[in-house]
PDB file of N, CA, C and O in Angstrom:
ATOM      1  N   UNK A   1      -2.962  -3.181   5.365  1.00  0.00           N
ATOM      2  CA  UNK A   1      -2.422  -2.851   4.066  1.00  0.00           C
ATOM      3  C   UNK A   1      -3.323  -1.800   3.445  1.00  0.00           C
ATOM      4  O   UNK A   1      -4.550  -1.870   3.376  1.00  0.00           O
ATOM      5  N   UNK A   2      -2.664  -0.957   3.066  1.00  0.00           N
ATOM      6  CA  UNK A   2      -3.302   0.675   2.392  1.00  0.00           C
ATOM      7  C   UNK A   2      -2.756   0.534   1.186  1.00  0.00           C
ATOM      8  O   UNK A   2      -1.574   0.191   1.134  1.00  0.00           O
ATOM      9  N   UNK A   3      -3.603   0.800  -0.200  1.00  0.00           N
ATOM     10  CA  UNK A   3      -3.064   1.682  -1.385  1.00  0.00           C
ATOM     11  C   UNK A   3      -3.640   3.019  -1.638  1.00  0.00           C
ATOM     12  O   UNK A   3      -3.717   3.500  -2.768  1.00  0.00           O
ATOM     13  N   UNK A   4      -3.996   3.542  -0.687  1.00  0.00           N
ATOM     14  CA  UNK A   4      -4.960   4.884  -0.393  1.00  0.00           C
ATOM     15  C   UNK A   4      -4.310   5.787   0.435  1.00  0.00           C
ATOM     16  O   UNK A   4      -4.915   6.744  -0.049  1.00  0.00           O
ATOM     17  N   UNK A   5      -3.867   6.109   0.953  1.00  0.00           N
ATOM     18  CA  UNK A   5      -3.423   6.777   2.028  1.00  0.00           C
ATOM     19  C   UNK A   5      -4.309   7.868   2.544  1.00  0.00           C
ATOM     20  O   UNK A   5      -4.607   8.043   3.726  1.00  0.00           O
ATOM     21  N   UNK A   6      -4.735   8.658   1.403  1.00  0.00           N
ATOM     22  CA  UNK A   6      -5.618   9.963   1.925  1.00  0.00           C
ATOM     23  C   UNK A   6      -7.141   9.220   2.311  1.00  0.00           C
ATOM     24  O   UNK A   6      -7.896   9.918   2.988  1.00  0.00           O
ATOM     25  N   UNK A   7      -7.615   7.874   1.925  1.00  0.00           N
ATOM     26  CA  UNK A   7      -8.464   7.435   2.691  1.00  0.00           C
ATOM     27  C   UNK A   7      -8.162   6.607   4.074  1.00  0.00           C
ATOM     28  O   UNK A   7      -8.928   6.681   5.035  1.00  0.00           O
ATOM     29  N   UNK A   8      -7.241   5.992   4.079  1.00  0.00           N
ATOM     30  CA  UNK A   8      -6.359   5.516   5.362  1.00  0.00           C
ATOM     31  C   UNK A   8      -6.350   6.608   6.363  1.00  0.00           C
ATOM     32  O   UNK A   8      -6.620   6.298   7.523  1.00  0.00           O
ATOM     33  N   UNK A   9      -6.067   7.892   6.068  1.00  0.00           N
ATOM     34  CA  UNK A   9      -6.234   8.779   7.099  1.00  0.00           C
ATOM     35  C   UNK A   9      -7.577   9.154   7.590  1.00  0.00           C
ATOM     36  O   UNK A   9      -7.899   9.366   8.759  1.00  0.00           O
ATOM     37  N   UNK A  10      -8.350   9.210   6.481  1.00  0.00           N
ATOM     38  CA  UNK A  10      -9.436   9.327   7.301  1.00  0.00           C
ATOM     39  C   UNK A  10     -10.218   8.096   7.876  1.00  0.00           C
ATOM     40  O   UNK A  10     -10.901   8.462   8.832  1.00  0.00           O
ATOM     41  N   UNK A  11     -10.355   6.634   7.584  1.00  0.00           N
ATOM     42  CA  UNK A  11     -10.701   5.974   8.165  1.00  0.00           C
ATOM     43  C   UNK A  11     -10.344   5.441   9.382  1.00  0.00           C
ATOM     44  O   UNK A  11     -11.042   4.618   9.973  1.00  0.00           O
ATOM     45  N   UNK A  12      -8.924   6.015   9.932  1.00  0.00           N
ATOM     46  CA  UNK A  12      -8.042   5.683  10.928  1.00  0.00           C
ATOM     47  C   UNK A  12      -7.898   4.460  11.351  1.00  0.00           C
ATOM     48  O   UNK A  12      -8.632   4.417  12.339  1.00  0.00           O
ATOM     49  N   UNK A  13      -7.405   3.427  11.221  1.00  0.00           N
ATOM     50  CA  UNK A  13      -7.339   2.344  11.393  1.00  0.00           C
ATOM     51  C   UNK A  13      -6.312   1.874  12.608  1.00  0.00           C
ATOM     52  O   UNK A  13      -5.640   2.823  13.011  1.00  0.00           O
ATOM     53  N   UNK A  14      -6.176   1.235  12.949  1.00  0.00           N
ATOM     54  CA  UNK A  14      -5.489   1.091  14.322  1.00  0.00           C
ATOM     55  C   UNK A  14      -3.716   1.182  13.763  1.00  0.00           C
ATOM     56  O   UNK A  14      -2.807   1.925  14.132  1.00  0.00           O
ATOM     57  N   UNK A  15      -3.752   0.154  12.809  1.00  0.00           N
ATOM     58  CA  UNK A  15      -2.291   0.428  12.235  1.00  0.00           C
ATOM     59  C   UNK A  15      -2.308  -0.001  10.674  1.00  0.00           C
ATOM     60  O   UNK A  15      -3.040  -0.883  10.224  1.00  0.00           O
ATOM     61  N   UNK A  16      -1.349   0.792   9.889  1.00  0.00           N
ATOM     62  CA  UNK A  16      -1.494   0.167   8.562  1.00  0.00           C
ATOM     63  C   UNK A  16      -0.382   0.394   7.676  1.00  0.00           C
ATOM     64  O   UNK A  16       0.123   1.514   7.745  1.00  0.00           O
ATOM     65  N   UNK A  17       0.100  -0.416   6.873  1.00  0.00           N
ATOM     66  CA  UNK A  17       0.895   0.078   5.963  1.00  0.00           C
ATOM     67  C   UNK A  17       1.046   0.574   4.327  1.00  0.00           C
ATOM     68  O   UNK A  17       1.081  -0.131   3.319  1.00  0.00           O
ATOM     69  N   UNK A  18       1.091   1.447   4.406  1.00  0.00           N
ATOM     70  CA  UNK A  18       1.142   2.356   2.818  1.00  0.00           C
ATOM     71  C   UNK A  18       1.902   1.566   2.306  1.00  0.00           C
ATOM     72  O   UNK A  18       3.034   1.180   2.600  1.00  0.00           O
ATOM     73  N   UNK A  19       0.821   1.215   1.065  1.00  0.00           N
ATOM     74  CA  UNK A  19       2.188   0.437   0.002  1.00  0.00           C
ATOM     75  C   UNK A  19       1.463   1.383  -1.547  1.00  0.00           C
ATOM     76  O   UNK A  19       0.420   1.080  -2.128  1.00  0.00           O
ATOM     77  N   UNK A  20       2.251   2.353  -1.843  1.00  0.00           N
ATOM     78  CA  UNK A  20       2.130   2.960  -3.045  1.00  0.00           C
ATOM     79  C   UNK A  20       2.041   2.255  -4.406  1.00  0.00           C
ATOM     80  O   UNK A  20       2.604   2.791  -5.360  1.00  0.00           O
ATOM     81  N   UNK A  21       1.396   1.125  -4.574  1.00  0.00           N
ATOM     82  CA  UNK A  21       1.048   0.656  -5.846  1.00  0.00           C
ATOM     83  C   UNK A  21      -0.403   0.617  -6.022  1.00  0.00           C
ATOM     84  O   UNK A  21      -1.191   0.839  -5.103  1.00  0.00           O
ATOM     85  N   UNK A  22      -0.855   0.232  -7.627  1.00  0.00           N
ATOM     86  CA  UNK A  22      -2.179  -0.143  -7.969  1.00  0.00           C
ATOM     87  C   UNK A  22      -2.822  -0.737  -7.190  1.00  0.00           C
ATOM     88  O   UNK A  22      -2.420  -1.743  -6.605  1.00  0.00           O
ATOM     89  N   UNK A  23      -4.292  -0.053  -6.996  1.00  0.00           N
ATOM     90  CA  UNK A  23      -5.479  -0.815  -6.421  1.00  0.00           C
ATOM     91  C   UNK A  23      -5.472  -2.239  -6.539  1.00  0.00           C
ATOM     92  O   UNK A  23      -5.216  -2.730  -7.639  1.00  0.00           O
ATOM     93  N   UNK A  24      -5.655  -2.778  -5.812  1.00  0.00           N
ATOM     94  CA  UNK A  24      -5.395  -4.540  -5.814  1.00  0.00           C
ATOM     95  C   UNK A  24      -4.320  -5.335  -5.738  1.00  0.00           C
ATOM     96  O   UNK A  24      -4.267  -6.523  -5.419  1.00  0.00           O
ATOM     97  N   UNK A  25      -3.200  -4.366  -6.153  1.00  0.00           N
ATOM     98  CA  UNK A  25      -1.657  -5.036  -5.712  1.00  0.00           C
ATOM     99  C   UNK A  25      -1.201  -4.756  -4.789  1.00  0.00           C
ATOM    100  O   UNK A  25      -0.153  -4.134  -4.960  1.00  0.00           O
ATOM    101  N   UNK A  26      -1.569  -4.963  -3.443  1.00  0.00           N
ATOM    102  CA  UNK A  26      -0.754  -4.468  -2.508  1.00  0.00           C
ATOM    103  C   UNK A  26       0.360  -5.230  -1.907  1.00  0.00           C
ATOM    104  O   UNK A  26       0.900  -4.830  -0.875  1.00  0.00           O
ATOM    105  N   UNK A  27       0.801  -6.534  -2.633  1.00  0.00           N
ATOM    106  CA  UNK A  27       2.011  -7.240  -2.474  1.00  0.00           C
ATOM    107  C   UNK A  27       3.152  -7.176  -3.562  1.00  0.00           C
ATOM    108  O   UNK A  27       4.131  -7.922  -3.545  1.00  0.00           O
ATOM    109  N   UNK A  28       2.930  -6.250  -4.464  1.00  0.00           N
ATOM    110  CA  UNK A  28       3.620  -5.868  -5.543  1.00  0.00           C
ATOM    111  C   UNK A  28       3.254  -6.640  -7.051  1.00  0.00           C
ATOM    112  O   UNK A  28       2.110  -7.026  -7.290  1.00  0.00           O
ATOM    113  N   UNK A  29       4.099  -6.764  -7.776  1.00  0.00           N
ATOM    114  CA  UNK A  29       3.786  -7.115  -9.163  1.00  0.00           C
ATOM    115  C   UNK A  29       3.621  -8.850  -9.474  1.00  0.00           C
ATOM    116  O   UNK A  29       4.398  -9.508  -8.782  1.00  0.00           O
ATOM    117  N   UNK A  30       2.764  -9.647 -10.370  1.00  0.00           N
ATOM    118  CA  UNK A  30       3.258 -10.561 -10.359  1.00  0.00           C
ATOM    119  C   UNK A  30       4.314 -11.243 -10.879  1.00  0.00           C
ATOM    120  O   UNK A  30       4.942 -10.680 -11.776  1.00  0.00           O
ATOM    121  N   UNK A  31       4.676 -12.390 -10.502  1.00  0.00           N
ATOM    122  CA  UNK A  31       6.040 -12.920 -10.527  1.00  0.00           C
ATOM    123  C   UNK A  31       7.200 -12.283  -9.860  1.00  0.00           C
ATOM    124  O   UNK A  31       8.408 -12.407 -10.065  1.00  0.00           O
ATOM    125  N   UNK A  32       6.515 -11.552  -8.990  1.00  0.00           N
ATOM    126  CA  UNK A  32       8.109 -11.133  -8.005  1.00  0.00           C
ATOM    127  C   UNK A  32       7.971 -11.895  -6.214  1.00  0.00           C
ATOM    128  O   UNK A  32       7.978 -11.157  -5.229  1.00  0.00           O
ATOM    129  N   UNK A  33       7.879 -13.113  -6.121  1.00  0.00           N
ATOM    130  CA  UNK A  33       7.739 -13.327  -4.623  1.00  0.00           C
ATOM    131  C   UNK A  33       8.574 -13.221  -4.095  1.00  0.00           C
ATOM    132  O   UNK A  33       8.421 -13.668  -2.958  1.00  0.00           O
ATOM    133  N   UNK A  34      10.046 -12.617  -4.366  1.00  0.00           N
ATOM    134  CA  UNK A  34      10.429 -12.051  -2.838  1.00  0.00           C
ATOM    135  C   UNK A  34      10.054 -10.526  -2.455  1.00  0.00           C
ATOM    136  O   UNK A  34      10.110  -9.999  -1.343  1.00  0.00           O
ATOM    137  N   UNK A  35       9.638  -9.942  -3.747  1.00  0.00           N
ATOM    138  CA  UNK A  35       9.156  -9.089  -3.099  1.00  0.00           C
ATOM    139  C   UNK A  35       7.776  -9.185  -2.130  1.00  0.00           C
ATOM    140  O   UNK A  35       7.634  -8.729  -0.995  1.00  0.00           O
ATOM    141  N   UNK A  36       7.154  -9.664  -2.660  1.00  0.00           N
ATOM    142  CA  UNK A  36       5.958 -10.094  -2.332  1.00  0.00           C
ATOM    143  C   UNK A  36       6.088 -10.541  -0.671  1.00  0.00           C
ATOM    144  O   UNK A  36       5.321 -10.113   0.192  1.00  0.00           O
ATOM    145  N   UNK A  37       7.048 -11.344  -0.451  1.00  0.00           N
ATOM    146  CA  UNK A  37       7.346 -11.919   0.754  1.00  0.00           C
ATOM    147  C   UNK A  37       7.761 -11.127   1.852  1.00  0.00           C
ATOM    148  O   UNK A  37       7.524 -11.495   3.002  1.00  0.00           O
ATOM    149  N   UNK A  38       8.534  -9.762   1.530  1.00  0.00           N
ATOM    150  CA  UNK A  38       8.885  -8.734   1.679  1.00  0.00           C
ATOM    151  C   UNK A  38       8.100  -8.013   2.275  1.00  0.00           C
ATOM    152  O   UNK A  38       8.088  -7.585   3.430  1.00  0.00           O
ATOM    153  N   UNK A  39       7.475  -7.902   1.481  1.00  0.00           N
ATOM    154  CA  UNK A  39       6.007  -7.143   1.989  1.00  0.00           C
ATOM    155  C   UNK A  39       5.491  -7.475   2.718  1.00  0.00           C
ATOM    156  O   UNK A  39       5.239  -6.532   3.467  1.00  0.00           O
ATOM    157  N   UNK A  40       4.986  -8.590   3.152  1.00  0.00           N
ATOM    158  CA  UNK A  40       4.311  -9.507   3.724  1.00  0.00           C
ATOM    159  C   UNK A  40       4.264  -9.649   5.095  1.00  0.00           C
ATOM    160  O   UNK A  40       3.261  -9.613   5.807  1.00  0.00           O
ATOM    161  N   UNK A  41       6.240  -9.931   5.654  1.00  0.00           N
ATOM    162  CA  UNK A  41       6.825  -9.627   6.215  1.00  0.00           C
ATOM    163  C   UNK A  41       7.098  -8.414   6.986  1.00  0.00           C
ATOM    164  O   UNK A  41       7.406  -8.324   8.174  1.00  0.00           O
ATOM    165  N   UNK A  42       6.892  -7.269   5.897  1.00  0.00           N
ATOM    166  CA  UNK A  42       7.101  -6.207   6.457  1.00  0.00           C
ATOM    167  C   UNK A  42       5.270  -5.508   7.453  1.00  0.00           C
ATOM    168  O   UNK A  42       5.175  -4.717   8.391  1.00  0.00           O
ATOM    169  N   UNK A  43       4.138  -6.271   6.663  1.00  0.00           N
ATOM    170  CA  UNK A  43       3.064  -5.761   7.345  1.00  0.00           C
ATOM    171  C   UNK A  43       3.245  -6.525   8.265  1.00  0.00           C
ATOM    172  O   UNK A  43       2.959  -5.870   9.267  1.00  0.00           O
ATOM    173  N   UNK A  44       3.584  -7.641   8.601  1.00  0.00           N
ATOM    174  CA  UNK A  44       3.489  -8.792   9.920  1.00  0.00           C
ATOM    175  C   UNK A  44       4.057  -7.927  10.848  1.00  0.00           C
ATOM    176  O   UNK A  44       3.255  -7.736  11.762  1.00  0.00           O
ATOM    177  N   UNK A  45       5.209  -7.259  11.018  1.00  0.00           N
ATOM    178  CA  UNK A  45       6.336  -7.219  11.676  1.00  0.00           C
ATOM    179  C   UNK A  45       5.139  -5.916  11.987  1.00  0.00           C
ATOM    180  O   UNK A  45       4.539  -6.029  13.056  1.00  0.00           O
ATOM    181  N   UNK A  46       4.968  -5.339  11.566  1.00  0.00           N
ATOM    182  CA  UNK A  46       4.125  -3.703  11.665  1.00  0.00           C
ATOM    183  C   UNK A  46       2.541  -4.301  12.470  1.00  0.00           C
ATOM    184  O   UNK A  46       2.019  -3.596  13.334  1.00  0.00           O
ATOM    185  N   UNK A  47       2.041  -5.367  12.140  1.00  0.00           N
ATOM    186  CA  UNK A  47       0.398  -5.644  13.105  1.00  0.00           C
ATOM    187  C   UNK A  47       1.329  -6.322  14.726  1.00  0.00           C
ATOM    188  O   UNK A  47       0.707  -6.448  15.781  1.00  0.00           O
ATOM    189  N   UNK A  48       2.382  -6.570  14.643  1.00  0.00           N
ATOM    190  CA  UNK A  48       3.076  -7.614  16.028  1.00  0.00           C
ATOM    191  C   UNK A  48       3.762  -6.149  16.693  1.00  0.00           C
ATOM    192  O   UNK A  48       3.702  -6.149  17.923  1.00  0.00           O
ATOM    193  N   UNK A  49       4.416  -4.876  16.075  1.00  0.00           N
ATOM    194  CA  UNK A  49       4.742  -4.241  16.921  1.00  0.00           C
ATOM    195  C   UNK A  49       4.570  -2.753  17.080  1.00  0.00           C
ATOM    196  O   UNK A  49       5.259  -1.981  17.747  1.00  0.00           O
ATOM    197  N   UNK A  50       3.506  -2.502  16.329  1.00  0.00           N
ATOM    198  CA  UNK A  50       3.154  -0.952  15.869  1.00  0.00           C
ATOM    199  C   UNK A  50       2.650  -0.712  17.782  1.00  0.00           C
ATOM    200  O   UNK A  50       1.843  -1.379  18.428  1.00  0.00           O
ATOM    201  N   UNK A  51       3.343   0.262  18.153  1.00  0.00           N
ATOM    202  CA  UNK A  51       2.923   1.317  19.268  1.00  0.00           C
ATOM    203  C   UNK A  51       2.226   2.037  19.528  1.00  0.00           C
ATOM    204  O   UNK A  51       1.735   2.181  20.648  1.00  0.00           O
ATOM    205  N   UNK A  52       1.963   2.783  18.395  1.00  0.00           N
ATOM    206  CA  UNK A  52       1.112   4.329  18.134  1.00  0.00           C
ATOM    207  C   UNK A  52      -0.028   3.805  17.694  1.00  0.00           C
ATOM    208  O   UNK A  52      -0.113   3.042  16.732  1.00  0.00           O
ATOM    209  N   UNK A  53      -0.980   4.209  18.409  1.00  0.00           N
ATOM    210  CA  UNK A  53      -2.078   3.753  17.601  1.00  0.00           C
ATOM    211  C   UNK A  53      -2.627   4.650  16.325  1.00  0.00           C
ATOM    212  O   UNK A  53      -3.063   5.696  16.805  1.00  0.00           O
ATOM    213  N   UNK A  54      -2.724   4.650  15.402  1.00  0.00           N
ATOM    214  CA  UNK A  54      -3.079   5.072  14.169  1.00  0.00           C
ATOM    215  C   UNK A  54      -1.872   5.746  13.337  1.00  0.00           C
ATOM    216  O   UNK A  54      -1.762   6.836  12.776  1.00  0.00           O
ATOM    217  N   UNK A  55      -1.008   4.630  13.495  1.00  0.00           N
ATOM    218  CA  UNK A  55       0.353   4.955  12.854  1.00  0.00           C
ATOM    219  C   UNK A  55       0.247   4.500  11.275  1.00  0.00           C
ATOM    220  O   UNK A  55      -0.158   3.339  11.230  1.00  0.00           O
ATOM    221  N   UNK A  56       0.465   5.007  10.069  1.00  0.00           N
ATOM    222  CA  UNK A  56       0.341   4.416   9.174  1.00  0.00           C
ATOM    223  C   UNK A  56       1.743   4.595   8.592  1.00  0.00           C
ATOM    224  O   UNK A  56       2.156   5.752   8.675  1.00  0.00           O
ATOM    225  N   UNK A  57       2.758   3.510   7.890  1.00  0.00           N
ATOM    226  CA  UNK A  57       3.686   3.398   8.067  1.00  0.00           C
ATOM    227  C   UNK A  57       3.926   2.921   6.643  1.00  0.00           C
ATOM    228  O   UNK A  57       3.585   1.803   6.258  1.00  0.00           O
ATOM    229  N   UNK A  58       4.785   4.207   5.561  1.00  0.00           N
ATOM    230  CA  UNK A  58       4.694   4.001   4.632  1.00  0.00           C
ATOM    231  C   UNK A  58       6.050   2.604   4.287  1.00  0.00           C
ATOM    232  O   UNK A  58       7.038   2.233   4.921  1.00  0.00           O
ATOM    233  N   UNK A  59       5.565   2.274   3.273  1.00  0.00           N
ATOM    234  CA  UNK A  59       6.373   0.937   2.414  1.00  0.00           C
ATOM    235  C   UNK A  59       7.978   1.602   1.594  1.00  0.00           C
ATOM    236  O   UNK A  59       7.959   2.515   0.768  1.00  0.00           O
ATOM    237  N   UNK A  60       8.618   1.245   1.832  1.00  0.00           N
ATOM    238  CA  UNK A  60       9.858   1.710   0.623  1.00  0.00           C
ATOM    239  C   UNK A  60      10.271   1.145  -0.387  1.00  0.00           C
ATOM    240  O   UNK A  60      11.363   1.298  -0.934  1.00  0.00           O
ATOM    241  N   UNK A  61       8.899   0.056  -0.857  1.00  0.00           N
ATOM    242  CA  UNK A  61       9.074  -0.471  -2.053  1.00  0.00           C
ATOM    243  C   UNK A  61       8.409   0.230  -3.454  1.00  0.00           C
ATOM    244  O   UNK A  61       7.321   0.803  -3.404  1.00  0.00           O
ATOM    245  N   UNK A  62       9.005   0.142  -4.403  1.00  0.00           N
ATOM    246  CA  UNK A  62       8.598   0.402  -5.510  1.00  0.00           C
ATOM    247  C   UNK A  62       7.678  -0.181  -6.465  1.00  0.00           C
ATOM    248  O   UNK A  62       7.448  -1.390  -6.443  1.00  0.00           O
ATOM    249  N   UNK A  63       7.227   0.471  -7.163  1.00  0.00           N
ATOM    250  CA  UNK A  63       5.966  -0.280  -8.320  1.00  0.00           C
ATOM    251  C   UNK A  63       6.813   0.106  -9.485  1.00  0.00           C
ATOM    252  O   UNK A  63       6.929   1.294  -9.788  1.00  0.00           O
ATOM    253  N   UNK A  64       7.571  -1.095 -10.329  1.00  0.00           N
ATOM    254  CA  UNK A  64       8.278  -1.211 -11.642  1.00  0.00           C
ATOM    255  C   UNK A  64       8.092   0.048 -12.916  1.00  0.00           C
ATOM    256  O   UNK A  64       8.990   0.540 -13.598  1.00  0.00           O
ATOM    257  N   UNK A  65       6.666   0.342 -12.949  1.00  0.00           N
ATOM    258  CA  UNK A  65       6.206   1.416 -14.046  1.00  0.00           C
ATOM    259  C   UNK A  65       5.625   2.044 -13.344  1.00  0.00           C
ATOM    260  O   UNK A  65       5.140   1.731 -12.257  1.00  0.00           O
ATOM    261  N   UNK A  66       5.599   3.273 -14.035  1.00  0.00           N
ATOM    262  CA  UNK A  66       4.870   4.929 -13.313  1.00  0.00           C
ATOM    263  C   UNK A  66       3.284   4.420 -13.823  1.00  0.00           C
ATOM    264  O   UNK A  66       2.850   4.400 -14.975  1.00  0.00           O
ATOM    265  N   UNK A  67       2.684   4.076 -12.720  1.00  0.00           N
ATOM    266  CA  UNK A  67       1.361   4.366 -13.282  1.00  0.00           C
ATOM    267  C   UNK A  67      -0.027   5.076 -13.000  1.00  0.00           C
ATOM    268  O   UNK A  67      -1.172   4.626 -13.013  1.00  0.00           O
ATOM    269  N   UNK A  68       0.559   6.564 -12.694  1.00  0.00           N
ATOM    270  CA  UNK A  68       0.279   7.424 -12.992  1.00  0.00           C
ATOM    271  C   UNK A  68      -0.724   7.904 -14.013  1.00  0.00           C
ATOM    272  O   UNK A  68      -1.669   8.669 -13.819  1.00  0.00           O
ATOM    273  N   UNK A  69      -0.312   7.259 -15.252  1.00  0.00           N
ATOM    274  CA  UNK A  69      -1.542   7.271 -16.301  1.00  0.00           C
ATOM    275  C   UNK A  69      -2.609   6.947 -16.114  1.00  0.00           C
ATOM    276  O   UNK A  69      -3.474   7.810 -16.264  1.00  0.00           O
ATOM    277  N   UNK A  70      -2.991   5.678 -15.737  1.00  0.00           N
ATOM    278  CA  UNK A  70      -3.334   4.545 -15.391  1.00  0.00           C
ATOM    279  C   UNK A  70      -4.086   5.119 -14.091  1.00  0.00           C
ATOM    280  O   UNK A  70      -5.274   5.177 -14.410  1.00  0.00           O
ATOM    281  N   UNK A  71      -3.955   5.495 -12.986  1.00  0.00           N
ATOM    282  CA  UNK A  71      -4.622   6.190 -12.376  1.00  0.00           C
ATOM    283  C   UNK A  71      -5.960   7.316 -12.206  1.00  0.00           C
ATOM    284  O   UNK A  71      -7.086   7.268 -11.710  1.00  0.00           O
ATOM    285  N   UNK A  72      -4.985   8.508 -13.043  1.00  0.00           N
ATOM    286  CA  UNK A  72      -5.769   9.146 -13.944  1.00  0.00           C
ATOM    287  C   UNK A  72      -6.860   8.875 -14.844  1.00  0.00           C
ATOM    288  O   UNK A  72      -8.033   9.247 -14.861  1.00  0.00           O
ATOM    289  N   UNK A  73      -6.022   7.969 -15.746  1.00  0.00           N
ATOM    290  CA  UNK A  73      -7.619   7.702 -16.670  1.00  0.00           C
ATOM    291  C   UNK A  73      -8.959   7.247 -16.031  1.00  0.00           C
ATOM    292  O   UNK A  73     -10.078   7.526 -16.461  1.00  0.00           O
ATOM    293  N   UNK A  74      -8.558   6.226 -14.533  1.00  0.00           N
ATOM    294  CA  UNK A  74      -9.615   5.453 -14.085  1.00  0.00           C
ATOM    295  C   UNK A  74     -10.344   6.254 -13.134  1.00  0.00           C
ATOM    296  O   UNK A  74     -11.428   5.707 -12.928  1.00  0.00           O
ATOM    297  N   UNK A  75     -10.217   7.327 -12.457  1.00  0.00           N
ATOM    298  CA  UNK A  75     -10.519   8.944 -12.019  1.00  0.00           C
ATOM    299  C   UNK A  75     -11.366   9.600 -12.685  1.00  0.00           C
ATOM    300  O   UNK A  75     -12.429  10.056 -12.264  1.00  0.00           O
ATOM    301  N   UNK A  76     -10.679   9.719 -14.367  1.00  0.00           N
ATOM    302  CA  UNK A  76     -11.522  10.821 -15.189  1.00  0.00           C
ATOM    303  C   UNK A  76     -12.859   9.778 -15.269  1.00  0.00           C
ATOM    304  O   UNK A  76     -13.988  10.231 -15.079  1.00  0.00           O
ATOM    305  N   UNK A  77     -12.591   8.048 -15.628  1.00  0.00           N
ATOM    306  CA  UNK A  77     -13.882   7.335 -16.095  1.00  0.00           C
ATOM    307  C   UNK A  77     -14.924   7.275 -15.112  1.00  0.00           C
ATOM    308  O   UNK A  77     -15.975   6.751 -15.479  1.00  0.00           O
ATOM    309  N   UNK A  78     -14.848   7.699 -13.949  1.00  0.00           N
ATOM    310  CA  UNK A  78     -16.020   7.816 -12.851  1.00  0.00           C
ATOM    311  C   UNK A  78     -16.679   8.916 -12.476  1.00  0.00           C
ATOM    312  O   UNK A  78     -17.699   8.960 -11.788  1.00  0.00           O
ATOM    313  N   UNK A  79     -15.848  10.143 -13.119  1.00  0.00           N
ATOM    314  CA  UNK A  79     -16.638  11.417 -13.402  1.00  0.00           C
ATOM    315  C   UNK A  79     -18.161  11.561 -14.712  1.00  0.00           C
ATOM    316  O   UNK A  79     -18.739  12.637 -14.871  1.00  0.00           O
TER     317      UNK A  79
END
């Protein structure tokens, strides 16, 4: 499980899946367990049959709010 991708590439990992949400959520939001399950599911299915080795295999789930902001600000606070 990746919420990084441009570090996922460089650490190369044998297999992984991009899930485009906030640092620390990488099963989605709380109170949603089917998504959650979803997910879950979907990395299982990806460590039991990934081929390629250093395939990283993005998620087609969504994160509810753009947080984008939220990103940013926590970027500028470590400069």
């Amino acid at each position: 499980m990746s919420t990084g991708r441009d570090l996922t590439e460089l650490v190369r990992p044998p297999r992984s899946l991009f899930v485009n949400f906030p640092m620390g959520n990488p099963f989605g939001p709380p109170n949603e367990p089917d998504q959650q399950r979803r997910i879950l599911r979907t990395a299982l299915e990806l460590a039991a049959g990934a081929a390629t080795p250093g395939e990283i295999v993005d998620l087609g789930e969504t994160w509810p709010d753009d947080f984008t902001e939220k990103v940013t600000t926590s970027l500028l606070a470590m400069t």
